[in-house]
KEKE-3310 file (N, C-alpha, C; in steps of 0.2 Angstrom, whole numbers, plus 5000, padded with zeros to 4 digits):
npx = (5032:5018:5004:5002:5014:5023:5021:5023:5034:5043:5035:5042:5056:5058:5058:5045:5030:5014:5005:5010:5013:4999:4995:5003:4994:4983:4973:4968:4974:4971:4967:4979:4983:4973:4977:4989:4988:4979:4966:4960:4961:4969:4958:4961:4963:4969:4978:4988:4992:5000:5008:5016:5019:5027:5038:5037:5035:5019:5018:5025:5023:5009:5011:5026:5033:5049:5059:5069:5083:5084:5074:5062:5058:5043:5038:5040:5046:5036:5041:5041:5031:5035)
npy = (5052:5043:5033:5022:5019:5018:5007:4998:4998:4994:4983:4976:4978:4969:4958:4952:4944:4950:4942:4936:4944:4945:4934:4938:4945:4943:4943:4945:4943:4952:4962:4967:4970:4981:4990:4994:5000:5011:5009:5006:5010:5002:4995:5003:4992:4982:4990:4992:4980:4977:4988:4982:4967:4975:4979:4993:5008:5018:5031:5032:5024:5032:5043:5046:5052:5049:5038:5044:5043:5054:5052:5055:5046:5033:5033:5038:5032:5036:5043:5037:5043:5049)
npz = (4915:4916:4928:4923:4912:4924:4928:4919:4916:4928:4929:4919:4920:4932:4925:4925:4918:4909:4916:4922:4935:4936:4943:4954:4961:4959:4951:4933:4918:4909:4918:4922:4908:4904:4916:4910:4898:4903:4902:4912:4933:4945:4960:4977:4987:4978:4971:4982:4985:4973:4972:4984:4977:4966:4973:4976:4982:4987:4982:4973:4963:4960:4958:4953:4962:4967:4980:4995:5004:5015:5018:5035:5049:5047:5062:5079:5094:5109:5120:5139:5153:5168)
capx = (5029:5012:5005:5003:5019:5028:5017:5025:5044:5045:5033:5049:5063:5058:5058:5039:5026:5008:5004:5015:5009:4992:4995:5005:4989:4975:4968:4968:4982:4968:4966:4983:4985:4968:4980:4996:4985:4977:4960:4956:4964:4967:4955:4964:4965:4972:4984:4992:4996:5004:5013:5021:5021:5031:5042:5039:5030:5013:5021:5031:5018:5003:5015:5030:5039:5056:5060:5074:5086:5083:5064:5062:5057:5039:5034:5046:5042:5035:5045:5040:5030:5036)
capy = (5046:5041:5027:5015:5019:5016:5001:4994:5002:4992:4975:4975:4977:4964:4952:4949:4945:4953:4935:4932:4950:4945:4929:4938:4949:4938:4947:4943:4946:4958:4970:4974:4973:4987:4998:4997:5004:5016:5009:5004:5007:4997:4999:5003:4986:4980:4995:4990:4975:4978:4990:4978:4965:4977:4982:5000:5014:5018:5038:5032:5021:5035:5052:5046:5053:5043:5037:5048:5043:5058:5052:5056:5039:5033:5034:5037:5030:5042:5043:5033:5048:5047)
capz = (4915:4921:4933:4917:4910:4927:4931:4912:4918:4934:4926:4915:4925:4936:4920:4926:4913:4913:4920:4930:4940:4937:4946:4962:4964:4963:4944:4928:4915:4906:4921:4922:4902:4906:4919:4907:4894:4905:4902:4919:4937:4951:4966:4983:4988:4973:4972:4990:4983:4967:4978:4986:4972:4964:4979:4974:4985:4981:4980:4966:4956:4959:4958:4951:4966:4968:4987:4993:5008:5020:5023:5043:5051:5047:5066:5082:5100:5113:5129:5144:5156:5175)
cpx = (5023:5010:5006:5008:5025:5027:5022:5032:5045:5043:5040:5056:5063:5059:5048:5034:5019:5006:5007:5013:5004:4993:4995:5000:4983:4970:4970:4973:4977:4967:4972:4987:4981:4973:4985:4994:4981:4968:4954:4962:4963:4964:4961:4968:4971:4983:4991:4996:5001:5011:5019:5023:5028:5037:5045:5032:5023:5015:5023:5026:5011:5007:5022:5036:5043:5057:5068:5076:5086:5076:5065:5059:5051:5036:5042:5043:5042:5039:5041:5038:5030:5032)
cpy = (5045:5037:5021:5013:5017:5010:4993:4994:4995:4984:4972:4974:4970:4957:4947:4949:4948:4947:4933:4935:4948:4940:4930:4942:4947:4944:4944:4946:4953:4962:4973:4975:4981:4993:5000:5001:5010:5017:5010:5006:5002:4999:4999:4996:4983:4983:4994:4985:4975:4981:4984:4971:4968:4982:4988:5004:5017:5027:5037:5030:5024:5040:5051:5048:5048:5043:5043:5043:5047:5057:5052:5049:5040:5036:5032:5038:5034:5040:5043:5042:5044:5049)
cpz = (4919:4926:4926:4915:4915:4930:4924:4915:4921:4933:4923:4918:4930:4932:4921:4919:4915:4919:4925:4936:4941:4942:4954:4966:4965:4957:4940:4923:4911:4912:4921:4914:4903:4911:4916:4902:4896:4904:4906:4925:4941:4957:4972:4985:4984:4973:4978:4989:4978:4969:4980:4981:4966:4965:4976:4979:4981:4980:4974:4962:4956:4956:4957:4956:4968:4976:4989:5001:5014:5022:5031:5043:5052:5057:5074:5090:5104:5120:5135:5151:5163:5179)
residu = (UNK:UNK:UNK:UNK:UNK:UNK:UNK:UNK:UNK:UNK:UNK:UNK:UNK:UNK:UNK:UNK:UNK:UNK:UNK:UNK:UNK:UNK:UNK:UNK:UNK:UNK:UNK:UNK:UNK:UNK:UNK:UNK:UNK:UNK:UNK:UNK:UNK:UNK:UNK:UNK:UNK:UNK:UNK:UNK:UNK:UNK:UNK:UNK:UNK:UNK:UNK:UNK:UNK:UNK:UNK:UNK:UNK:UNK:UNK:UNK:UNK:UNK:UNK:UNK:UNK:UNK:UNK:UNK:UNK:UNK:UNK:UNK:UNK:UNK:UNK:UNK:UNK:UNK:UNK:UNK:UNK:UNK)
# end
């Protein structure tokens, strides 16, 4: 599956229309009918949102890789020097 094809997968699942998406991003229903078709992508920006828009990793919706439950914790507090 590509980013289009998982951009469609997950619009779907959610019950969200392309409009509806376009709406939570601040685009046009034709840019993301353009990403689902593989016309066009989204820029960075965009990208971030959609991301979260469609509370999915941007790993998963650029690289298709799935989240796993052993991920080490993003960032872990440095100990207090005496």
């Amino acid at each position: 599956m590509d980013f289009s094809e998982r951009i469609i997968s997950v619009r779907k699942a959610k019950g969200l229309s392309q409009e509806a998406l376009a709406d939570m991003i601040g685009v046009s229903r034709q840019a993301i009918s353009k990403w689902e078709t593989g016309e066009a992508k989204p820029d960075v920006d965009k990208l971030i949102i959609l991301s979260a828009a469609l509370d999915q990793s941007l790993d998963y919706l650029c690289l298709g890789i799935e989240p796993t439950s052993h991920e080490p914790p993003i960032a872990s507090p440095m100990p207090e020097r005496e």
